[in-house]
C-alpha positions as CSV (number, residue, x, y, z in Angstrom):
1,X,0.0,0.0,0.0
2,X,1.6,3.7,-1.0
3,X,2.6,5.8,1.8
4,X,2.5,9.4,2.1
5,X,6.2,10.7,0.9
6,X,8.2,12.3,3.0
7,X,7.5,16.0,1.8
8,X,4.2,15.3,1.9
9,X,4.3,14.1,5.4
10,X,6.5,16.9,6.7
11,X,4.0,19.3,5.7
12,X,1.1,17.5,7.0
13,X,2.6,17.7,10.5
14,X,3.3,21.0,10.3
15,X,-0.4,21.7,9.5
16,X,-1.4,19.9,12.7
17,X,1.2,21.6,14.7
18,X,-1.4,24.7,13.7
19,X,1.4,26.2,10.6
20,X,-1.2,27.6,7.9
21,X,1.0,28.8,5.9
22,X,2.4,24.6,5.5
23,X,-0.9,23.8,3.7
24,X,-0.1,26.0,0.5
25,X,2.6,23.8,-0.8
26,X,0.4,21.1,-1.2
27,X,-2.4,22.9,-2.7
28,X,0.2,24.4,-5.1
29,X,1.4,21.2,-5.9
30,X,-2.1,19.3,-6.4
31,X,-4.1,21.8,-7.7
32,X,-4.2,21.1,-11.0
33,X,-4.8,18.0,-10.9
34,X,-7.3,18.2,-8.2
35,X,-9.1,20.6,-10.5
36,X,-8.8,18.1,-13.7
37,X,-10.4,15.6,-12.0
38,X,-13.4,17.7,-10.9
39,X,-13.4,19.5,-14.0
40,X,-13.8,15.5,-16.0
41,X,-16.5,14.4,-13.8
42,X,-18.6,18.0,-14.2
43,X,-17.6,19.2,-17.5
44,X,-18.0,22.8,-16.6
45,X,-15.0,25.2,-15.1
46,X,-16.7,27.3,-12.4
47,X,-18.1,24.2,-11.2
48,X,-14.7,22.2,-10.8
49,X,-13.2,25.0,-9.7
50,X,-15.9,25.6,-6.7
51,X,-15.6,21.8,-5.7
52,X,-11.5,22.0,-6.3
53,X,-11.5,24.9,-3.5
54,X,-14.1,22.9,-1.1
55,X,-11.9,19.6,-1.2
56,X,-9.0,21.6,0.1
57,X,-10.7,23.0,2.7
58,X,-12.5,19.4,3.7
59,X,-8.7,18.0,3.2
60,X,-7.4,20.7,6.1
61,X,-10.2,20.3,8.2
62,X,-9.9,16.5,8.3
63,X,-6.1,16.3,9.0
64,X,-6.1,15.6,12.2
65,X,-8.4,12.2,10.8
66,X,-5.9,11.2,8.1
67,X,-3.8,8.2,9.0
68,X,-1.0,8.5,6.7
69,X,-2.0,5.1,5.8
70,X,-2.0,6.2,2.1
71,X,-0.8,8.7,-0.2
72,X,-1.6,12.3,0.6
73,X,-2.7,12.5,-3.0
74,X,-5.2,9.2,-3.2
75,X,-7.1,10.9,0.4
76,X,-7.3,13.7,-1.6
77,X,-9.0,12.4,-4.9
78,X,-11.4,10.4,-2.7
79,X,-12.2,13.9,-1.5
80,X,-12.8,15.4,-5.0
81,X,-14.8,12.2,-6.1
82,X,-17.3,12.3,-3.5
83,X,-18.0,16.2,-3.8
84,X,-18.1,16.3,-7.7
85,X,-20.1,13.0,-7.7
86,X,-22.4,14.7,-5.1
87,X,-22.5,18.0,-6.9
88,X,-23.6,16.5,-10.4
89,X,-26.2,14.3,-9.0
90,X,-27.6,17.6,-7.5
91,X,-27.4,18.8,-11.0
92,X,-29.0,15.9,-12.6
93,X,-31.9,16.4,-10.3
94,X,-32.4,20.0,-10.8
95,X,-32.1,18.8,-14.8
96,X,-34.5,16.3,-14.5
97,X,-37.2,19.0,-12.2
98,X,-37.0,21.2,-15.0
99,X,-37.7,18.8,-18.1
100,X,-34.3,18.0,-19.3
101,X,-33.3,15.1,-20.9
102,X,-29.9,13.0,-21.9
103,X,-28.4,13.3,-25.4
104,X,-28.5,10.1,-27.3
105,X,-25.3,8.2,-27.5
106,X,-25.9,7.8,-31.4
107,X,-25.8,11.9,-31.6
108,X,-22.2,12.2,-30.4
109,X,-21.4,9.8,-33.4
110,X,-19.2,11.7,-36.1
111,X,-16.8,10.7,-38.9
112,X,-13.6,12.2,-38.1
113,X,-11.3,12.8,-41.6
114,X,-7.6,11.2,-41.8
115,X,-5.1,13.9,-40.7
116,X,-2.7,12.4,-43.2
117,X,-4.9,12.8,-46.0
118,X,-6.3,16.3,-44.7
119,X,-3.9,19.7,-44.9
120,X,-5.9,21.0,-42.2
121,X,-3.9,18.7,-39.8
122,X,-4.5,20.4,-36.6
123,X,-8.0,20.6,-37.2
124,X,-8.5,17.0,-37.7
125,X,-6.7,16.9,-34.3
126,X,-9.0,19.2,-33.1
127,X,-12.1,17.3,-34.2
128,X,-10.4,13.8,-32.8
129,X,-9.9,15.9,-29.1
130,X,-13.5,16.9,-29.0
131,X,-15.0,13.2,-30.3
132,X,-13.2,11.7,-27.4
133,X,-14.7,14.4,-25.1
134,X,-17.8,13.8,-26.0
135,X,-17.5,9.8,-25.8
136,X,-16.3,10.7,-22.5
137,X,-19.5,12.7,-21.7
138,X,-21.5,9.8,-22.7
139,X,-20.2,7.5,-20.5
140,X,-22.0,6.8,-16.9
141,X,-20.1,8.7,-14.1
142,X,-18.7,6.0,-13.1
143,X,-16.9,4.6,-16.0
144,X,-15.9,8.3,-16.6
145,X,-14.3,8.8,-13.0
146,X,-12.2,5.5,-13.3
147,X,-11.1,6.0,-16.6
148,X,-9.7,9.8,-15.5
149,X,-8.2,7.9,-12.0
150,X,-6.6,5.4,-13.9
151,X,-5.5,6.4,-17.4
152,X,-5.0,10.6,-16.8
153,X,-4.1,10.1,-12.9
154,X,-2.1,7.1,-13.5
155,X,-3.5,5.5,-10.5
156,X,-2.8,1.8,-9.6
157,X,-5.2,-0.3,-9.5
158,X,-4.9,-0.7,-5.4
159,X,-4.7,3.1,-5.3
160,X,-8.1,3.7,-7.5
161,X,-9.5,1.2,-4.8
162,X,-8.7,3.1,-1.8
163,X,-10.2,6.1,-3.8
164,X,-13.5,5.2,-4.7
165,X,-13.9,2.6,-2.0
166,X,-14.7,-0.2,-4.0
167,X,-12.9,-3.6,-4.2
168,X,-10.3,-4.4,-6.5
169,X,-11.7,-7.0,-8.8
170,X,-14.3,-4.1,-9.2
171,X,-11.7,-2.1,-10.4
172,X,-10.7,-4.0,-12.6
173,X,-14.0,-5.2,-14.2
174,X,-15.3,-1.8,-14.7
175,X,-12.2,-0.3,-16.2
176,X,-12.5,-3.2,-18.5
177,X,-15.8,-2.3,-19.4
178,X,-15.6,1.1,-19.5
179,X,-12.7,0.8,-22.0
180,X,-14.7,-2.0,-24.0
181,X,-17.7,1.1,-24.2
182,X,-14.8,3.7,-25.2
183,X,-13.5,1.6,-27.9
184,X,-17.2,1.0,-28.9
185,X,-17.7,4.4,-29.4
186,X,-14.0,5.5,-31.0
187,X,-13.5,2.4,-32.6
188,X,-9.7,3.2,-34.5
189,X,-9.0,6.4,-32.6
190,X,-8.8,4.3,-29.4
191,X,-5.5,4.0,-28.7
192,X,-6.3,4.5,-25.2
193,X,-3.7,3.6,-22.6
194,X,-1.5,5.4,-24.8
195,X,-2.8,8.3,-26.6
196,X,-5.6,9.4,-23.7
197,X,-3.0,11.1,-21.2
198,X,-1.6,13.3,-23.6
199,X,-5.3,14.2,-25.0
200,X,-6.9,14.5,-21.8
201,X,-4.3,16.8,-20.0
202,X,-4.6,19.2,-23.2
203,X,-8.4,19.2,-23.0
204,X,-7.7,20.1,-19.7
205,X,-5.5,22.8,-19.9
206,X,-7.5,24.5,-23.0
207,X,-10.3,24.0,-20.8
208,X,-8.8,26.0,-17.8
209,X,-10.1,30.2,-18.3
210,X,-7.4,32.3,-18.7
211,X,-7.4,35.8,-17.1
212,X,-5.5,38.8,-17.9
213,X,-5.3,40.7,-14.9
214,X,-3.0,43.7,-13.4
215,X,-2.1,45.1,-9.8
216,X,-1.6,48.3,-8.7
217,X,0.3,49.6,-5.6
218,X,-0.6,53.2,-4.3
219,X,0.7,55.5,-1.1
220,X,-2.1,57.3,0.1
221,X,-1.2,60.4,2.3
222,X,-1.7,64.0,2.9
223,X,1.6,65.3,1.8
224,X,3.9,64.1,-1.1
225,X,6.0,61.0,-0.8
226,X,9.7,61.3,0.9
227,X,12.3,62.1,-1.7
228,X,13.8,58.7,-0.4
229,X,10.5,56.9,-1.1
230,X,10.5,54.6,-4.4
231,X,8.4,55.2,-7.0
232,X,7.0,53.5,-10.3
233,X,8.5,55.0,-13.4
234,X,6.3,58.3,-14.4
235,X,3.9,58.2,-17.1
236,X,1.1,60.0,-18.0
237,X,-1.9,57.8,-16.3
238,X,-4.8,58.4,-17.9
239,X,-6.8,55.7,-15.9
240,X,-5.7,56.5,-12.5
241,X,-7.0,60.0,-13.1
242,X,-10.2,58.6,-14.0
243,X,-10.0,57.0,-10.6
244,X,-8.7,59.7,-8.2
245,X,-12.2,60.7,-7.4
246,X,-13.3,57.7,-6.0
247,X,-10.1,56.8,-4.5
248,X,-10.8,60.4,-2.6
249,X,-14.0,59.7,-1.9
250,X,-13.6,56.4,0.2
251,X,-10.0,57.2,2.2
252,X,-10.0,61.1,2.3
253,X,-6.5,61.6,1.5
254,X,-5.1,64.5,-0.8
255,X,-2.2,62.4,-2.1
256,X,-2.3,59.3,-4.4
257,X,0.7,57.9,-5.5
258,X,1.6,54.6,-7.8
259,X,4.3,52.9,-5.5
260,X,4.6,49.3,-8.2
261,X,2.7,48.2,-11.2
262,X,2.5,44.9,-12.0
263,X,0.5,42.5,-14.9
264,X,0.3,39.1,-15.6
265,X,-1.6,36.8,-17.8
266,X,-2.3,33.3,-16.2
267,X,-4.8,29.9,-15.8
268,X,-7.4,30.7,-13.5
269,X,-5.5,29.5,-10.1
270,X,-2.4,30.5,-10.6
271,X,-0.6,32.8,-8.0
272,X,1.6,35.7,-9.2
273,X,4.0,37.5,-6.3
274,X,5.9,40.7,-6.2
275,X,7.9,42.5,-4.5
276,X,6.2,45.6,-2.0
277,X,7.6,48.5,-0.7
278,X,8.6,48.0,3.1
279,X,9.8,44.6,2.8
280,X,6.5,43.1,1.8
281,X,5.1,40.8,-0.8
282,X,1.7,40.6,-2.9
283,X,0.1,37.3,-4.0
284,X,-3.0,37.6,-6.3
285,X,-4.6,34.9,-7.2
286,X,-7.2,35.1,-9.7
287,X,-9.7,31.9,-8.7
288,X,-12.6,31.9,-11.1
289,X,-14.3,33.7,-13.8
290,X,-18.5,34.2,-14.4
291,X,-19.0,36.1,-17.4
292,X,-17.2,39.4,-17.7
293,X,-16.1,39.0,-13.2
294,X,-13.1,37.4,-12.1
295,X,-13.0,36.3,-8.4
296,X,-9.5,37.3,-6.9
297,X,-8.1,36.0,-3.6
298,X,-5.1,39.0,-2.9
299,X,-2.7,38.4,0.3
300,X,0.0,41.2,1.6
301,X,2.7,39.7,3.7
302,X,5.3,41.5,5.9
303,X,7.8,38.7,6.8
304,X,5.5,35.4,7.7
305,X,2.4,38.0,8.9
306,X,-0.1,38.6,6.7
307,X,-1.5,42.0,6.9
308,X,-3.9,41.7,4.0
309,X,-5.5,38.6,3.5
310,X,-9.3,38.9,1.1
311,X,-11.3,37.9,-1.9
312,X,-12.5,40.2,-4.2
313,X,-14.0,40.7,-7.4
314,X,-13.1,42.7,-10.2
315,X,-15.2,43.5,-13.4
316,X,-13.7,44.2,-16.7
317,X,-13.9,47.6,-17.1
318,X,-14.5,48.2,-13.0
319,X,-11.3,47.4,-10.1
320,X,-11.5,46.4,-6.8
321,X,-9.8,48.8,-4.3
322,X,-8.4,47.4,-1.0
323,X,-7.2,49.5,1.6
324,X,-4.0,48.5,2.6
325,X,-1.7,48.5,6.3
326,X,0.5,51.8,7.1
327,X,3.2,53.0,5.0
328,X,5.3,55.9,6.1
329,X,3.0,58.5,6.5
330,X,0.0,57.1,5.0
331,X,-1.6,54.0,3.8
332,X,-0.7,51.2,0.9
333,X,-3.6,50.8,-1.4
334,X,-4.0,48.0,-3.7
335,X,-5.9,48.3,-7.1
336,X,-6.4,45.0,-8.7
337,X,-8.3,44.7,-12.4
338,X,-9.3,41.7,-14.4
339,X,-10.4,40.9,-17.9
340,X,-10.8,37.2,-19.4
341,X,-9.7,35.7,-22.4
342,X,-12.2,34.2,-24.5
Protein backbone atom coordinates (compact mmCIF):
# COMPACT_ATOMS: atom_id res chain seq x y z
CA UNK A 1 0.00 0.00 0.00
CA UNK A 2 1.63 3.71 -0.96
CA UNK A 3 2.55 5.79 1.83
CA UNK A 4 2.49 9.36 2.10
CA UNK A 5 6.25 10.75 0.88
CA UNK A 6 8.20 12.32 3.04
CA UNK A 7 7.47 15.96 1.80
CA UNK A 8 4.19 15.32 1.91
CA UNK A 9 4.28 14.12 5.40
CA UNK A 10 6.54 16.95 6.73
CA UNK A 11 3.97 19.32 5.69
CA UNK A 12 1.09 17.50 7.02
CA UNK A 13 2.60 17.67 10.48
CA UNK A 14 3.29 20.96 10.30
CA UNK A 15 -0.44 21.73 9.55
CA UNK A 16 -1.42 19.94 12.72
CA UNK A 17 1.16 21.59 14.70
CA UNK A 18 -1.37 24.69 13.75
CA UNK A 19 1.39 26.21 10.64
CA UNK A 20 -1.22 27.64 7.93
CA UNK A 21 0.99 28.77 5.88
CA UNK A 22 2.37 24.57 5.47
CA UNK A 23 -0.95 23.83 3.71
CA UNK A 24 -0.09 25.98 0.50
CA UNK A 25 2.60 23.84 -0.82
CA UNK A 26 0.37 21.11 -1.20
CA UNK A 27 -2.36 22.93 -2.66
CA UNK A 28 0.21 24.41 -5.06
CA UNK A 29 1.38 21.20 -5.92
CA UNK A 30 -2.14 19.25 -6.42
CA UNK A 31 -4.12 21.83 -7.71
CA UNK A 32 -4.17 21.14 -10.98
CA UNK A 33 -4.81 18.03 -10.91
CA UNK A 34 -7.32 18.18 -8.19
CA UNK A 35 -9.05 20.63 -10.52
CA UNK A 36 -8.78 18.12 -13.74
CA UNK A 37 -10.37 15.55 -11.98
CA UNK A 38 -13.44 17.66 -10.88
CA UNK A 39 -13.37 19.47 -13.95
CA UNK A 40 -13.84 15.54 -16.02
CA UNK A 41 -16.49 14.44 -13.82
CA UNK A 42 -18.59 17.99 -14.23
CA UNK A 43 -17.57 19.17 -17.50
CA UNK A 44 -18.00 22.84 -16.62
CA UNK A 45 -15.01 25.15 -15.11
CA UNK A 46 -16.70 27.32 -12.37
CA UNK A 47 -18.06 24.23 -11.24
CA UNK A 48 -14.71 22.23 -10.78
CA UNK A 49 -13.22 24.99 -9.68
CA UNK A 50 -15.91 25.61 -6.74
CA UNK A 51 -15.62 21.79 -5.73
CA UNK A 52 -11.51 21.99 -6.31
CA UNK A 53 -11.45 24.87 -3.46
CA UNK A 54 -14.05 22.89 -1.10
CA UNK A 55 -11.94 19.64 -1.20
CA UNK A 56 -8.97 21.56 0.05
CA UNK A 57 -10.73 22.97 2.72
CA UNK A 58 -12.50 19.39 3.70
CA UNK A 59 -8.73 17.97 3.20
CA UNK A 60 -7.37 20.71 6.06
CA UNK A 61 -10.18 20.33 8.22
CA UNK A 62 -9.95 16.49 8.28
CA UNK A 63 -6.07 16.29 8.96
CA UNK A 64 -6.14 15.61 12.19
CA UNK A 65 -8.38 12.25 10.84
CA UNK A 66 -5.89 11.21 8.13
CA UNK A 67 -3.80 8.19 9.03
CA UNK A 68 -0.97 8.52 6.70
CA UNK A 69 -1.97 5.05 5.80
CA UNK A 70 -2.00 6.17 2.11
CA UNK A 71 -0.75 8.71 -0.16
CA UNK A 72 -1.64 12.27 0.56
CA UNK A 73 -2.70 12.45 -2.97
CA UNK A 74 -5.20 9.22 -3.24
CA UNK A 75 -7.13 10.90 0.44
CA UNK A 76 -7.30 13.72 -1.65
CA UNK A 77 -8.98 12.38 -4.93
CA UNK A 78 -11.45 10.42 -2.75
CA UNK A 79 -12.19 13.90 -1.51
CA UNK A 80 -12.83 15.40 -5.04
CA UNK A 81 -14.81 12.23 -6.10
CA UNK A 82 -17.28 12.31 -3.46
CA UNK A 83 -17.95 16.20 -3.75
CA UNK A 84 -18.12 16.27 -7.74
CA UNK A 85 -20.07 12.98 -7.69
CA UNK A 86 -22.41 14.72 -5.11
CA UNK A 87 -22.53 18.04 -6.91
CA UNK A 88 -23.57 16.50 -10.40
CA UNK A 89 -26.22 14.32 -9.00
CA UNK A 90 -27.62 17.59 -7.47
CA UNK A 91 -27.43 18.79 -11.04
CA UNK A 92 -28.97 15.91 -12.63
CA UNK A 93 -31.91 16.41 -10.31
CA UNK A 94 -32.38 19.96 -10.85
CA UNK A 95 -32.14 18.81 -14.83
CA UNK A 96 -34.48 16.31 -14.52
CA UNK A 97 -37.24 19.00 -12.18
CA UNK A 98 -37.01 21.24 -15.04
CA UNK A 99 -37.69 18.85 -18.14
CA UNK A 100 -34.35 18.00 -19.25
CA UNK A 101 -33.26 15.09 -20.86
CA UNK A 102 -29.93 12.99 -21.85
CA UNK A 103 -28.42 13.28 -25.43
CA UNK A 104 -28.53 10.06 -27.33
CA UNK A 105 -25.30 8.21 -27.54
CA UNK A 106 -25.91 7.85 -31.42
CA UNK A 107 -25.85 11.90 -31.59
CA UNK A 108 -22.23 12.24 -30.43
CA UNK A 109 -21.35 9.76 -33.42
CA UNK A 110 -19.22 11.66 -36.09
CA UNK A 111 -16.84 10.70 -38.92
CA UNK A 112 -13.60 12.17 -38.12
CA UNK A 113 -11.26 12.80 -41.59
CA UNK A 114 -7.57 11.21 -41.82
CA UNK A 115 -5.07 13.95 -40.73
CA UNK A 116 -2.72 12.36 -43.20
CA UNK A 117 -4.92 12.84 -46.02
CA UNK A 118 -6.26 16.33 -44.68
CA UNK A 119 -3.93 19.68 -44.90
CA UNK A 120 -5.93 21.04 -42.25
CA UNK A 121 -3.89 18.70 -39.77
CA UNK A 122 -4.50 20.45 -36.61
CA UNK A 123 -8.03 20.59 -37.20
CA UNK A 124 -8.45 17.04 -37.65
CA UNK A 125 -6.69 16.85 -34.29
CA UNK A 126 -9.05 19.24 -33.08
CA UNK A 127 -12.10 17.32 -34.23
CA UNK A 128 -10.42 13.83 -32.83
CA UNK A 129 -9.89 15.90 -29.13
CA UNK A 130 -13.51 16.87 -29.03
CA UNK A 131 -14.99 13.18 -30.31
CA UNK A 132 -13.23 11.72 -27.42
CA UNK A 133 -14.73 14.43 -25.13
CA UNK A 134 -17.80 13.75 -26.03
CA UNK A 135 -17.54 9.79 -25.82
CA UNK A 136 -16.30 10.68 -22.50
CA UNK A 137 -19.49 12.66 -21.69
CA UNK A 138 -21.53 9.80 -22.66
CA UNK A 139 -20.19 7.53 -20.45
CA UNK A 140 -22.02 6.77 -16.94
CA UNK A 141 -20.08 8.68 -14.14
CA UNK A 142 -18.68 5.95 -13.12
CA UNK A 143 -16.87 4.58 -15.96
CA UNK A 144 -15.87 8.31 -16.64
CA UNK A 145 -14.30 8.82 -12.96
CA UNK A 146 -12.24 5.55 -13.32
CA UNK A 147 -11.10 5.98 -16.63
CA UNK A 148 -9.73 9.79 -15.49
CA UNK A 149 -8.22 7.92 -11.99
CA UNK A 150 -6.59 5.40 -13.92
CA UNK A 151 -5.51 6.40 -17.37
CA UNK A 152 -5.03 10.64 -16.84
CA UNK A 153 -4.06 10.10 -12.87
CA UNK A 154 -2.12 7.10 -13.51
CA UNK A 155 -3.53 5.48 -10.47
CA UNK A 156 -2.79 1.76 -9.60
CA UNK A 157 -5.25 -0.25 -9.53
CA UNK A 158 -4.86 -0.73 -5.38
CA UNK A 159 -4.73 3.09 -5.32
CA UNK A 160 -8.13 3.72 -7.49
CA UNK A 161 -9.50 1.18 -4.82
CA UNK A 162 -8.65 3.13 -1.77
CA UNK A 163 -10.15 6.11 -3.77
CA UNK A 164 -13.48 5.21 -4.74
CA UNK A 165 -13.91 2.60 -1.99
CA UNK A 166 -14.70 -0.18 -3.98
CA UNK A 167 -12.90 -3.60 -4.16
CA UNK A 168 -10.33 -4.43 -6.51
CA UNK A 169 -11.73 -6.98 -8.76
CA UNK A 170 -14.26 -4.08 -9.17
CA UNK A 171 -11.70 -2.10 -10.43
CA UNK A 172 -10.74 -3.99 -12.57
CA UNK A 173 -13.95 -5.24 -14.20
CA UNK A 174 -15.27 -1.78 -14.72
CA UNK A 175 -12.23 -0.26 -16.16
CA UNK A 176 -12.53 -3.20 -18.54
CA UNK A 177 -15.82 -2.29 -19.39
CA UNK A 178 -15.62 1.12 -19.47
CA UNK A 179 -12.71 0.79 -22.02
CA UNK A 180 -14.74 -1.98 -23.95
CA UNK A 181 -17.71 1.13 -24.16
CA UNK A 182 -14.78 3.71 -25.19
CA UNK A 183 -13.54 1.58 -27.88
CA UNK A 184 -17.18 0.99 -28.92
CA UNK A 185 -17.66 4.36 -29.36
CA UNK A 186 -13.96 5.53 -31.03
CA UNK A 187 -13.54 2.45 -32.64
CA UNK A 188 -9.69 3.17 -34.54
CA UNK A 189 -9.00 6.37 -32.64
CA UNK A 190 -8.81 4.26 -29.39
CA UNK A 191 -5.52 4.00 -28.65
CA UNK A 192 -6.28 4.47 -25.18
CA UNK A 193 -3.70 3.60 -22.64
CA UNK A 194 -1.48 5.43 -24.82
CA UNK A 195 -2.79 8.25 -26.60
CA UNK A 196 -5.59 9.41 -23.67
CA UNK A 197 -3.05 11.07 -21.22
CA UNK A 198 -1.55 13.34 -23.57
CA UNK A 199 -5.31 14.21 -25.00
CA UNK A 200 -6.87 14.45 -21.80
CA UNK A 201 -4.29 16.78 -20.01
CA UNK A 202 -4.60 19.24 -23.21
CA UNK A 203 -8.41 19.21 -22.96
CA UNK A 204 -7.73 20.07 -19.72
CA UNK A 205 -5.55 22.80 -19.88
CA UNK A 206 -7.53 24.54 -22.98
CA UNK A 207 -10.32 24.00 -20.78
CA UNK A 208 -8.75 26.00 -17.75
CA UNK A 209 -10.13 30.17 -18.25
CA UNK A 210 -7.38 32.33 -18.71
CA UNK A 211 -7.38 35.82 -17.11
CA UNK A 212 -5.51 38.81 -17.91
CA UNK A 213 -5.26 40.74 -14.87
CA UNK A 214 -2.99 43.67 -13.43
CA UNK A 215 -2.08 45.05 -9.80
CA UNK A 216 -1.61 48.27 -8.71
CA UNK A 217 0.27 49.59 -5.59
CA UNK A 218 -0.63 53.22 -4.27
CA UNK A 219 0.68 55.46 -1.09
CA UNK A 220 -2.11 57.28 0.13
CA UNK A 221 -1.23 60.42 2.29
CA UNK A 222 -1.72 64.01 2.86
CA UNK A 223 1.59 65.30 1.85
CA UNK A 224 3.88 64.06 -1.14
CA UNK A 225 5.95 60.96 -0.78
CA UNK A 226 9.67 61.29 0.89
CA UNK A 227 12.32 62.06 -1.71
CA UNK A 228 13.81 58.68 -0.43
CA UNK A 229 10.49 56.87 -1.10
CA UNK A 230 10.54 54.59 -4.45
CA UNK A 231 8.44 55.23 -7.02
CA UNK A 232 7.04 53.45 -10.35
CA UNK A 233 8.53 55.00 -13.42
CA UNK A 234 6.26 58.26 -14.35
CA UNK A 235 3.91 58.25 -17.15
CA UNK A 236 1.08 60.04 -17.96
CA UNK A 237 -1.91 57.81 -16.29
CA UNK A 238 -4.78 58.43 -17.90
CA UNK A 239 -6.83 55.72 -15.92
CA UNK A 240 -5.70 56.53 -12.54
CA UNK A 241 -7.03 60.03 -13.11
CA UNK A 242 -10.16 58.60 -14.00
CA UNK A 243 -9.98 56.96 -10.63
CA UNK A 244 -8.65 59.73 -8.18
CA UNK A 245 -12.21 60.72 -7.36
CA UNK A 246 -13.33 57.66 -6.01
CA UNK A 247 -10.08 56.82 -4.52
CA UNK A 248 -10.84 60.37 -2.62
CA UNK A 249 -14.01 59.72 -1.88
CA UNK A 250 -13.58 56.41 0.16
CA UNK A 251 -9.97 57.20 2.24
CA UNK A 252 -10.02 61.14 2.25
CA UNK A 253 -6.51 61.59 1.47
CA UNK A 254 -5.12 64.55 -0.78
CA UNK A 255 -2.23 62.40 -2.13
CA UNK A 256 -2.27 59.28 -4.39
CA UNK A 257 0.75 57.94 -5.52
CA UNK A 258 1.65 54.56 -7.78
CA UNK A 259 4.35 52.88 -5.54
CA UNK A 260 4.59 49.31 -8.24
CA UNK A 261 2.73 48.24 -11.25
CA UNK A 262 2.48 44.92 -11.98
CA UNK A 263 0.54 42.54 -14.90
CA UNK A 264 0.29 39.07 -15.59
CA UNK A 265 -1.62 36.79 -17.80
CA UNK A 266 -2.28 33.29 -16.19
CA UNK A 267 -4.80 29.86 -15.78
CA UNK A 268 -7.36 30.66 -13.47
CA UNK A 269 -5.48 29.45 -10.06
CA UNK A 270 -2.35 30.45 -10.61
CA UNK A 271 -0.62 32.76 -7.97
CA UNK A 272 1.62 35.65 -9.19
CA UNK A 273 3.96 37.46 -6.31
CA UNK A 274 5.89 40.67 -6.25
CA UNK A 275 7.93 42.48 -4.45
CA UNK A 276 6.20 45.56 -2.05
CA UNK A 277 7.56 48.46 -0.73
CA UNK A 278 8.60 48.02 3.08
CA UNK A 279 9.83 44.56 2.78
CA UNK A 280 6.51 43.09 1.75
CA UNK A 281 5.14 40.80 -0.81
CA UNK A 282 1.68 40.57 -2.87
CA UNK A 283 0.05 37.32 -4.05
CA UNK A 284 -2.98 37.62 -6.27
CA UNK A 285 -4.61 34.94 -7.20
CA UNK A 286 -7.19 35.08 -9.71
CA UNK A 287 -9.67 31.88 -8.66
CA UNK A 288 -12.63 31.92 -11.08
CA UNK A 289 -14.31 33.65 -13.80
CA UNK A 290 -18.45 34.15 -14.39
CA UNK A 291 -18.96 36.14 -17.45
CA UNK A 292 -17.17 39.40 -17.72
CA UNK A 293 -16.05 39.05 -13.22
CA UNK A 294 -13.05 37.39 -12.13
CA UNK A 295 -12.99 36.33 -8.44
CA UNK A 296 -9.51 37.27 -6.86
CA UNK A 297 -8.13 35.97 -3.60
CA UNK A 298 -5.13 38.98 -2.89
CA UNK A 299 -2.75 38.45 0.30
CA UNK A 300 -0.01 41.16 1.59
CA UNK A 301 2.72 39.73 3.68
CA UNK A 302 5.27 41.46 5.93
CA UNK A 303 7.79 38.72 6.76
CA UNK A 304 5.49 35.43 7.75
CA UNK A 305 2.43 37.98 8.87
CA UNK A 306 -0.15 38.59 6.72
CA UNK A 307 -1.50 42.02 6.88
CA UNK A 308 -3.88 41.72 3.98
CA UNK A 309 -5.51 38.61 3.46
CA UNK A 310 -9.28 38.94 1.07
CA UNK A 311 -11.27 37.87 -1.94
CA UNK A 312 -12.49 40.19 -4.18
CA UNK A 313 -14.05 40.70 -7.45
CA UNK A 314 -13.12 42.74 -10.24
CA UNK A 315 -15.16 43.53 -13.44
CA UNK A 316 -13.65 44.18 -16.73
CA UNK A 317 -13.88 47.63 -17.08
CA UNK A 318 -14.52 48.16 -12.95
CA UNK A 319 -11.33 47.38 -10.08
CA UNK A 320 -11.48 46.42 -6.83
CA UNK A 321 -9.81 48.75 -4.33
CA UNK A 322 -8.42 47.39 -1.03
CA UNK A 323 -7.24 49.53 1.64
CA UNK A 324 -4.01 48.52 2.64
CA UNK A 325 -1.69 48.54 6.30
CA UNK A 326 0.49 51.79 7.08
CA UNK A 327 3.24 53.02 5.00
CA UNK A 328 5.30 55.92 6.11
CA UNK A 329 2.98 58.51 6.54
CA UNK A 330 0.03 57.07 4.98
CA UNK A 331 -1.61 54.01 3.83
CA UNK A 332 -0.66 51.24 0.85
CA UNK A 333 -3.64 50.83 -1.45
CA UNK A 334 -3.97 48.03 -3.70
CA UNK A 335 -5.92 48.26 -7.11
CA UNK A 336 -6.38 45.00 -8.68
CA UNK A 337 -8.31 44.70 -12.42
CA UNK A 338 -9.32 41.73 -14.42
CA UNK A 339 -10.43 40.89 -17.86
CA UNK A 340 -10.82 37.19 -19.43
CA UNK A 341 -9.68 35.73 -22.41
CA UNK A 342 -12.17 34.25 -24.50
Amino acid sequence: MPRVSPDDGELIERCRAGDLSAFEPLVEKYRQRVWRLAYQILRDREEAWDVAQEAFVRAYQSLPAFRRQSAFYTWMFRIVVNLATDRHRQRGARARALGGEPVPEEEWERSVPDPAADPAGLAARAEQREMIRRALDSLPLNYRTIIMLSDVEGLTYREIAEVLKIPLGTVMSRLHNARKRLRGLLGPLLVLVLALLAVLVAAGAEAQQVVRFGSRVLLASDTPPPSAQRLAPAAPDERLEAFLPKLRQLFRYKEYTTLERYRAEVPVGTTQRWAVPGDRQLEVTPEGVRGSTVRFRVRLFRGNRAEVTTNIQAQSGHPAVIGGPRHGDGVLIIIVWGHPIP
